[in-house]
N, C-alpha and C positions, 0 to 999 in steps of 0.2 A: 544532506540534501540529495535531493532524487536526479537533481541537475550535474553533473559531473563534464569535467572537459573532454571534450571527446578528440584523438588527433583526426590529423587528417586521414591518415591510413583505415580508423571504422568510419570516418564521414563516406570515404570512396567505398568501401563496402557497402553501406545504405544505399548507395546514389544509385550504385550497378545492380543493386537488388532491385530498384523501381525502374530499371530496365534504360536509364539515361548515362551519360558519360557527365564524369564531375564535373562542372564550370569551364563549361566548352569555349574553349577560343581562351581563357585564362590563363596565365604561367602561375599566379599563383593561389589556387581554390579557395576558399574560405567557408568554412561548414555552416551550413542553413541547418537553426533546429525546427523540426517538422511536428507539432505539438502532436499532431495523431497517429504520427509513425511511431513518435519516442515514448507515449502515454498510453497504460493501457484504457479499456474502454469501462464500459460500466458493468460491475458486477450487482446486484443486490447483497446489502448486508442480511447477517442471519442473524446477527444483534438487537434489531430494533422491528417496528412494525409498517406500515405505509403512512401511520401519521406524522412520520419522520423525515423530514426535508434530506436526503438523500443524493447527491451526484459526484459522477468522478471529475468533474470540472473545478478548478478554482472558485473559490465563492470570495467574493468584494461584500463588505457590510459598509455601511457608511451610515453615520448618525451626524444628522447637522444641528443637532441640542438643538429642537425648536425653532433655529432660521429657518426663514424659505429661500430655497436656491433663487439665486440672482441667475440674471442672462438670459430671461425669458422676456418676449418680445412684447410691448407693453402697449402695445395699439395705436400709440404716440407715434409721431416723427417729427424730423428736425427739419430746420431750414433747406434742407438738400433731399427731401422727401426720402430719408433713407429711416429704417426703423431706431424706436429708441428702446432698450433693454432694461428692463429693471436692474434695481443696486441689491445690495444686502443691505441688512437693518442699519449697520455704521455708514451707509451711503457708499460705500466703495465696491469698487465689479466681483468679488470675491465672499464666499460667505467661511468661514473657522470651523470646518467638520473633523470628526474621527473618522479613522476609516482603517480597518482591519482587513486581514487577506487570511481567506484559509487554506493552506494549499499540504495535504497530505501527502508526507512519502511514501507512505501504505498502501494507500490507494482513495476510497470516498472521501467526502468533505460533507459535512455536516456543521450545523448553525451553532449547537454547544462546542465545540471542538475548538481547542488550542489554537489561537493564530499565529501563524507563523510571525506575524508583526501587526501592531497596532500605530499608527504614526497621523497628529494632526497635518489639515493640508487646506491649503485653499481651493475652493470647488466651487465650477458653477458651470451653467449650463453653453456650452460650444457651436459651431458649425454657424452656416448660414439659412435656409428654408431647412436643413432637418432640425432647427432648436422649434421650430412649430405643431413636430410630432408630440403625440402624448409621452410615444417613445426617445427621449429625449437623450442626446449623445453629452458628455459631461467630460471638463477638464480639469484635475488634479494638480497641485503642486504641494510636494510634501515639505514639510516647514520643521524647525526644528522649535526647544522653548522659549528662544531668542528670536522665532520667525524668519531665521535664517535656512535657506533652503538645503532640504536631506533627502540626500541620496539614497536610496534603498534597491536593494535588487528584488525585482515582485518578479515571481512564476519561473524564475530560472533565467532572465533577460539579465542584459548590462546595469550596472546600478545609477539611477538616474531619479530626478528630481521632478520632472516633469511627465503627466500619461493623460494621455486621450482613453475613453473609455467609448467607444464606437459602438454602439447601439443601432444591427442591421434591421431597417423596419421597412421601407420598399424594397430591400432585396429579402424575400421571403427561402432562399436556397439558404442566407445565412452565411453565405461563403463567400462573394465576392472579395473582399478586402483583403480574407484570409488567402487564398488562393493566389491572388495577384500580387501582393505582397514578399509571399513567398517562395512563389516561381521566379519574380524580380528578383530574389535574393540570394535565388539560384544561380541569374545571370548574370547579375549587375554587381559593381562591387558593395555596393550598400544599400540595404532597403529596409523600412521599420522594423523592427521585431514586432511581434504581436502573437497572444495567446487568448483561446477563449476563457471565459469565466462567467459565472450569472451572478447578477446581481441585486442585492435588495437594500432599499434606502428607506430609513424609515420605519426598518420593517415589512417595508412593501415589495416582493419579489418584483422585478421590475425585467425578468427575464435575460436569454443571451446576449452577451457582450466581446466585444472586442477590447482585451487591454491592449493598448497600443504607443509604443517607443515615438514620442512625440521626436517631430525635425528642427530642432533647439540645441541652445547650449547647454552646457554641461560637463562638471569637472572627469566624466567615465563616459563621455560621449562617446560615440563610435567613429563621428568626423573626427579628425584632426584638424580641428581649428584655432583653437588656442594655442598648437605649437610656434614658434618662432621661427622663422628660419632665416638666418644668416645672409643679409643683403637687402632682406623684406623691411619695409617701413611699418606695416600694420599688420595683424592678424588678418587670420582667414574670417572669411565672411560668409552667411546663410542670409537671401535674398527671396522675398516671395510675391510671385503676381497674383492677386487676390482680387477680391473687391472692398474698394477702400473701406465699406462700414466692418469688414473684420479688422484694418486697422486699430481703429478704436481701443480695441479689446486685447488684442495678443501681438502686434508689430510696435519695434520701438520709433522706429523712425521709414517717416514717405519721402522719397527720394525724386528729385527730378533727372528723368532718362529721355534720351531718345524715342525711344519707342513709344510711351505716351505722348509726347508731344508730336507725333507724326500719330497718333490714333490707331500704331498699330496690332496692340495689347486693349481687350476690352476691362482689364484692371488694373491696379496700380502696383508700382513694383515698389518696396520697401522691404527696409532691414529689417530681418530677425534675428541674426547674430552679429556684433555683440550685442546684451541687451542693455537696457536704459541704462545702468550704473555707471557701463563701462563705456558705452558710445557719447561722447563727447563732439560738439558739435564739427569740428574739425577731425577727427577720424572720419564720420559720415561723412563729409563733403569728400576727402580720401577717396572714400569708395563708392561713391558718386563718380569722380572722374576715373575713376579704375573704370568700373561698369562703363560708363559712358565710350573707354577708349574699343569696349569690345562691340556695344555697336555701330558706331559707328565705323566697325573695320567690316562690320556685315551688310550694313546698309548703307555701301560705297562700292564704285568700280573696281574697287579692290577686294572683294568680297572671298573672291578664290582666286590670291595672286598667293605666291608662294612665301612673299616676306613680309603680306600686312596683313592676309586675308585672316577669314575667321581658324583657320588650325591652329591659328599661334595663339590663341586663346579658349579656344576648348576643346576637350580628352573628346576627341571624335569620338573612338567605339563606344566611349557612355552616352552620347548624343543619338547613335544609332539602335542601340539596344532598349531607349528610352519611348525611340521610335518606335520601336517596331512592336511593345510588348502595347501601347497607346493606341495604336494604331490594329493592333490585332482586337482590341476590347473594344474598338470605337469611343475610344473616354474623350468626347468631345469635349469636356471644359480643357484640356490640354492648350496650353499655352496662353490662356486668359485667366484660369480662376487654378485655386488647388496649383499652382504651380512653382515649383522650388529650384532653385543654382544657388550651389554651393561653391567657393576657391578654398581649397584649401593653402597653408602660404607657400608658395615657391612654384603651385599646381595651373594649374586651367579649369576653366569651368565645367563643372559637373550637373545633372540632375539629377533630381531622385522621385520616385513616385509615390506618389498619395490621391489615394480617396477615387477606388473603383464601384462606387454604390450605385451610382448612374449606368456605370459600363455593359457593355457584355449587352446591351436593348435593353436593359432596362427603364424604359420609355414604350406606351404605346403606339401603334401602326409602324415598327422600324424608325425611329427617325434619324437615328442614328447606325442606320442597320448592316446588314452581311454584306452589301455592294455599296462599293465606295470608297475612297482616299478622305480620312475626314481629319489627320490630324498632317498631312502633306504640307499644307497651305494655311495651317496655322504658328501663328508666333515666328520663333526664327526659323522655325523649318520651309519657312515660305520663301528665304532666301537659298539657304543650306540644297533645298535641292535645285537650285537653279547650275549647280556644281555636278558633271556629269561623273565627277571620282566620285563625290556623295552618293548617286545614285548607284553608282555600280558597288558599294561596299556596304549599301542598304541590302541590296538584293541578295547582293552574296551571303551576307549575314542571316537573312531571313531565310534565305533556302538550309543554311546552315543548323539553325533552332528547330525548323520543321523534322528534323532527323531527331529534337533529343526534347528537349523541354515544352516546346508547343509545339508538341506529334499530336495528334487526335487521342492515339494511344494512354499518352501519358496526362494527357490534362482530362481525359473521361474517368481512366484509372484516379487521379488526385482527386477531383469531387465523388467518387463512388466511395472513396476509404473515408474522405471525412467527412462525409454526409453518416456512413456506419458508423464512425465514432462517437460523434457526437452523439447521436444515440437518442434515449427518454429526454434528453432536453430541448431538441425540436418540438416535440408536441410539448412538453413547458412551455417556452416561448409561445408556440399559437397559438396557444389556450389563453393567456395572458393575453394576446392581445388583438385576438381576431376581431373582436367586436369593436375595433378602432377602425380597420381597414375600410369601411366603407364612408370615411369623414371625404369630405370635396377636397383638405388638401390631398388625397391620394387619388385625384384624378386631373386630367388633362384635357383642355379641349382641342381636337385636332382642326386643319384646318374648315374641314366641313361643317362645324361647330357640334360633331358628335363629343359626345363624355365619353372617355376611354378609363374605366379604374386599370392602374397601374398594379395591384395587386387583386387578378379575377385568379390566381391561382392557388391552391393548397400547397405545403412544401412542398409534398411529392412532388405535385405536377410542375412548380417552380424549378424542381432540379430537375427533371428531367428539357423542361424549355430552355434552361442554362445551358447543357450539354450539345442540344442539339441546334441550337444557337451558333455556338464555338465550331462545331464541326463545320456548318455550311458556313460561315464566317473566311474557317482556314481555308476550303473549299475556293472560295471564290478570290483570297488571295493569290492563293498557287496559282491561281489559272491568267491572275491581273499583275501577279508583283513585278514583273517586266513591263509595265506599262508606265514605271516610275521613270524610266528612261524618256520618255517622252517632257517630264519637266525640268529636265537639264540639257533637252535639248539646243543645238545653238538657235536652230530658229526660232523655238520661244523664250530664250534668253539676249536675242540678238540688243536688247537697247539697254542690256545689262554690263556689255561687253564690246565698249567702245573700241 
């Protein structure tokens, strides 16, 4: 395989070649693979002709013998005016697909060529308003002859049972997920793995994709969750603020917290690890008042007292660094929808990032745009900074990443290589699916009741808006991130701090 462990010793040789220092602020790095540093790009074979489906990208096939993908929004809704989703033919949320991966050590990949693995899986259609696109984002779980779940390593990732197949279709650069994901990954102890691939279902090219390291369980997971440790009553836990109708579909259990019950998450927080087998209704209740005991130490006068307050329950610099990469993209669902804490057992609470498709403006007229604190005053960071330490080791923090991972330098350099990488399959992609872009769900009305299309741009011009996006972005941070001090301060904390 083309994948090989790399130590850390050539990881810190790449890292110092892209002109950054390894896993800054870290004692101990852990190597990010970079699919378009480590892969080369696209050659043309001299084998075959143009009528030959051709790319150095992984290629996903999938045949669902004749089902029609479930998880598609059926016009219906239920007593709680939330949508209702089509089943598969046996009425259950999962349709019995094959699905093969062709991923050459050589180099192209082509549609007759050897797959590296063939394995059935249950599949069907994911997200929340992107399962409305024609481009539709899709969830795998590979299954063994027993229907028992099988672990496989796809594209050079950890071997896991579960993948998202991310299909960017309002981000026309292609890169968001990619990019954030992996710069997260650079900084944070843990963030998805993901690799590109195209894909065809059916037959049907269905264009670039994201394979993507779902945030689950799993026996080769990269959380340590399942470990035990010594004094702990339950396993580690994965925890997601969503909105309740993805419950439904992929959370095992809704939890009653604090924070919904004060209204102050616009979604609900429920279990995603352990899943249904293993969460017995008495563990959940467990980690209910676990949960429970952390906010309430944040949304009490004790909030930033030394022996209840919130440090004694979550890994502060992952709180900060979560912040600040959210906070530099404007990923406004941050802290109500798309949002994940993990414990791992004996640890404190973590987060981990998911789903920059929105990010970065991608919304008409700015609305979430270059000027502004947007994710400050959301979720628990609307307490966390009313702590004047918090604030000063946000700052310090972020002036700190401005020198290495989000320098202008290095994040204009990252989308310039793999926008060149990726190569003929951008225009793949368009070509596929330009004539979709102009449907009303890909536009917005602002407040003046103009129609704003979310996608008036060509790739090009898309990655170029991306970039220059980011610049005045950081721009107006540098010039604002001392103004974070103002919300720890005592006199707009005074009736916090009896």
């Amino acid at each position: 395989m083309k994948y090989k462990i790399i130590g850390i010793a050539a990881a810190a040789v790449v890292i110092l070649a892209a002109c950054i220092a390894a896993n800054v602020g870290k004692d101990d790095p852990v190597y990010r693979y970079h699919q378009h540093r480590e892969e080369p790009g696209y050659a043309p074979c001299s084998t075959h002709g143009d009528d030959v489906f051709c790319s150095h990208l992984p290629l996903v096939i999938i045949d669902t013998k004749g089902s029609a993908v479930p998880g598609v929004e059926s016009g219906e809704f239920d007593i709680f005016d939330e949508s209702v989703y089509t089943k598969a033919d046996d009425g259950t949320d999962y349709a019995k697909v094959n699905i093969s991966v062709i991923d050459n050590e050589s180099g192209n990949n082509h549609l007759s060529d050897e797959p590296d693995f063939t394995t059935e899986s249950l599949f069907r259609v994911r997200g929340h308003s992107s399962r409305r696109f024609e481009k539709a984002p899709y969830l795998m779980k590979f299954i063994d002859e027993s229907g028992a779940d099988r672990e496989i390593s796809v594209m050079g990732m950890a071997p896991h049972h579960e993948w998202a197949l991310s299909g960017p279709y309002l981000d026309k650069t292609l890169l968001r997920n990619y990019l954030w994901y992996n710069l997260s990954g650079d900084i944070m102890e843990y963030s998805p793995n993901v690799r590109f691939c195209e894909v065809f279902l059916n037959g049907d090219y269905r264009g670039v994709y994201l394979m993507t390291e779902t945030i689950s369980e799993g026996e080769n997971c990269r959380l340590e969750l399942k470990t035990i440790v010594k004094g702990e009553t339950f396993t580690g836990y994965l925890l997601r603020v969503d909105r309740p109708v993805e419950a439904d579909l992929e959370t095992t259990r809704d939890i009653n917290v604090l924070s919904e019950r004060l209204q102050i998450t616009g979604g609900d927080v429920a279990v995603r690890y352990p899943g249904k087998t293993k969460l017995t209704p008495s563990l959940a209740k467990e980690i209910e008042l676990d949960f429970s005991k952390f906010e309430k130490s944040i949304y009490s006068y004790d909030y930033d007292n030394e022996n209840y307050g919130y440090q004694n329950w979550i890994d502060v610099d992952n709180f900060i660094d979560y912040y600040i990469i959210n906070e530099f993209t404007s990923n406004a669902d941050v802290g109500n929808f798309s949002t994940y804490l993990y414990k791992e057992p004996g640890d404190k609470y973590k987060m981990c990032v998911w789903d920059f498709n929105n990010a970065c403006n991608n919304f008409p007229n700015d609305i979430y745009g270059r000027a502004g604190f947007f994710v400050a005053e959301s979720g628990y960071y609307n307490m966390l900074f009313k702590d004047e330490a918090f604030c000063e080791k946000v700052i310090e923090r972020y002036k700190e990443l401005r020198k290495t991972y989000l320098s202008d330098q290095n994040i204009t350099n990252y989308i310039d290589e793999a926008n060149a990488w990726l190569g003929p399959a951008v225009a793949r992609n368009y070509d596929r699916w330009k004539n979709a872009f102009d449907t009303d769900m890909l536009s917005l009305e602002t407040d003046g009741a103009e129609v704003v299309n979310r996608n008036q741009y060509t790739p090009e011009q898309a990655v170029g808006v991306l970039k220059g996006w980011l610049t005045e972005r950081g721009a107006w941070l540098d010039q604002n991130i001392d103004v974070l001090r103002f919300f720890g301060h005592p006199s707009n904390t005074k009736r916090w701090n009896p």
